[in-house]
C-alpha positions as CSV (number, residue, x, y, z in Angstrom):
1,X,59.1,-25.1,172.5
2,X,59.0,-21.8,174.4
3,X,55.8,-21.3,176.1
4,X,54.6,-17.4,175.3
5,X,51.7,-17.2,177.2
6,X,51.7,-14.7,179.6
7,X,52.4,-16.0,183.9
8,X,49.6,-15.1,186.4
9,X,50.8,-13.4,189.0
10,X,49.2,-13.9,192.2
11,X,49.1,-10.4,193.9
12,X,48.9,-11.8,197.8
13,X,52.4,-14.1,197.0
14,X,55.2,-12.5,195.1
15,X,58.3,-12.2,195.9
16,X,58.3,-8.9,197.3
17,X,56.2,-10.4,200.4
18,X,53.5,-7.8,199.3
19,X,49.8,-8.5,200.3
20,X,47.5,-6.0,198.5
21,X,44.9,-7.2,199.3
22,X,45.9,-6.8,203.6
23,X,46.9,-3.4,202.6
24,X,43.8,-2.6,201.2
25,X,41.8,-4.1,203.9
26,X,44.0,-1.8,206.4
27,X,43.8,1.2,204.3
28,X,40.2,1.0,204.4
29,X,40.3,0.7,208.5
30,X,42.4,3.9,209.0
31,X,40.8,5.7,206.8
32,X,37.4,4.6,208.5
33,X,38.9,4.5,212.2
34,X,38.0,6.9,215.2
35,X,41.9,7.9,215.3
36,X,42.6,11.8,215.2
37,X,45.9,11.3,212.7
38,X,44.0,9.4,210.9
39,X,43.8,12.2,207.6
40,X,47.1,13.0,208.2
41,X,48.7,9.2,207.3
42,X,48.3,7.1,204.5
43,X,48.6,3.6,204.8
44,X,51.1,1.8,202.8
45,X,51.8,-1.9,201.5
46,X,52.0,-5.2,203.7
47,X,55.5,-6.1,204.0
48,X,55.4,-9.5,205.5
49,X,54.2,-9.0,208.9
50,X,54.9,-5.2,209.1
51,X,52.7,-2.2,207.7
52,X,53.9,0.5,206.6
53,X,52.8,4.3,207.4
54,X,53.4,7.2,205.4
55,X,53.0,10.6,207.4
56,X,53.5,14.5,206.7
57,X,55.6,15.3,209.6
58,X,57.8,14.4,212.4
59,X,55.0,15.6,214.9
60,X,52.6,13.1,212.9
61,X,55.1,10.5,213.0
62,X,55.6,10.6,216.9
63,X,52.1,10.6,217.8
64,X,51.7,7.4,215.4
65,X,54.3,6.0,217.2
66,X,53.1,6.6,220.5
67,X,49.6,4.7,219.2
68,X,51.2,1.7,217.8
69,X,50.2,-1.0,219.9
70,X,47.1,-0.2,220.1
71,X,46.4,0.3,216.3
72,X,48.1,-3.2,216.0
73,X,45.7,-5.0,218.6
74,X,42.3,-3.2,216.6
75,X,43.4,-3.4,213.4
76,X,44.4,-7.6,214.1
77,X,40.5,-7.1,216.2
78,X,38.5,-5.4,212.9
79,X,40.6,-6.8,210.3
80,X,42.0,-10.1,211.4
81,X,45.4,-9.6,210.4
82,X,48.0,-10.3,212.6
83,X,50.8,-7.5,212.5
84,X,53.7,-7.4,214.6
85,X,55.1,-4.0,213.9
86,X,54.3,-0.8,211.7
87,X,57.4,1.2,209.9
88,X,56.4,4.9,210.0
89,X,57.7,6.8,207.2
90,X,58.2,10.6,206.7
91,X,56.3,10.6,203.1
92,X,59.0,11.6,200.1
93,X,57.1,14.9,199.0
94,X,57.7,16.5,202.3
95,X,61.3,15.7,203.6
């Protein structure tokens, strides 16, 4: 017999290698942090080990770039998350 109860599905392990509940932690850090770009990104899902940054404009996405390592090492300081890279992403609506 055919069990039709619904699955749980765990939000922190899927097979995506999505952890919402990292990303929400880190959201909540940039939108709290000291940084100057930080109204002009929004923070995106976990992907493993790698975060994922959606900003407006190239200019945007250069200076996040140039910040990198040192939003890795406070947000693995304030959040404890290790990260070991961040994809920055031109958002969709403004390509």
């Amino acid at each position: 017999m055919i069990n039709k109860e619904p699955e749980k599905i765990n939000p922190n392990k899927n097979s995506f290698g999505i952890n919402f509940k990292n990303s929400e932690k880190i959201d909540n850090y940039i939108t709290n942090s000291h940084y100057r770009w930080a109204d002009d990104v929004v923070a995106g899902p976990v992907l493993g080990d790698t975060l994922v940054v959606y900003v407006d404009n190239s200019r945007v996405k250069k200076i996040v770039q140039l910040d990198e390592q040192n939003l890795i090492i406070n947000i693995e300081k304030n959040t404890k998350i290790s990260l070991k890279n961040i994809d920055i992403q031109i958002s969709n609506l403004k390509q």
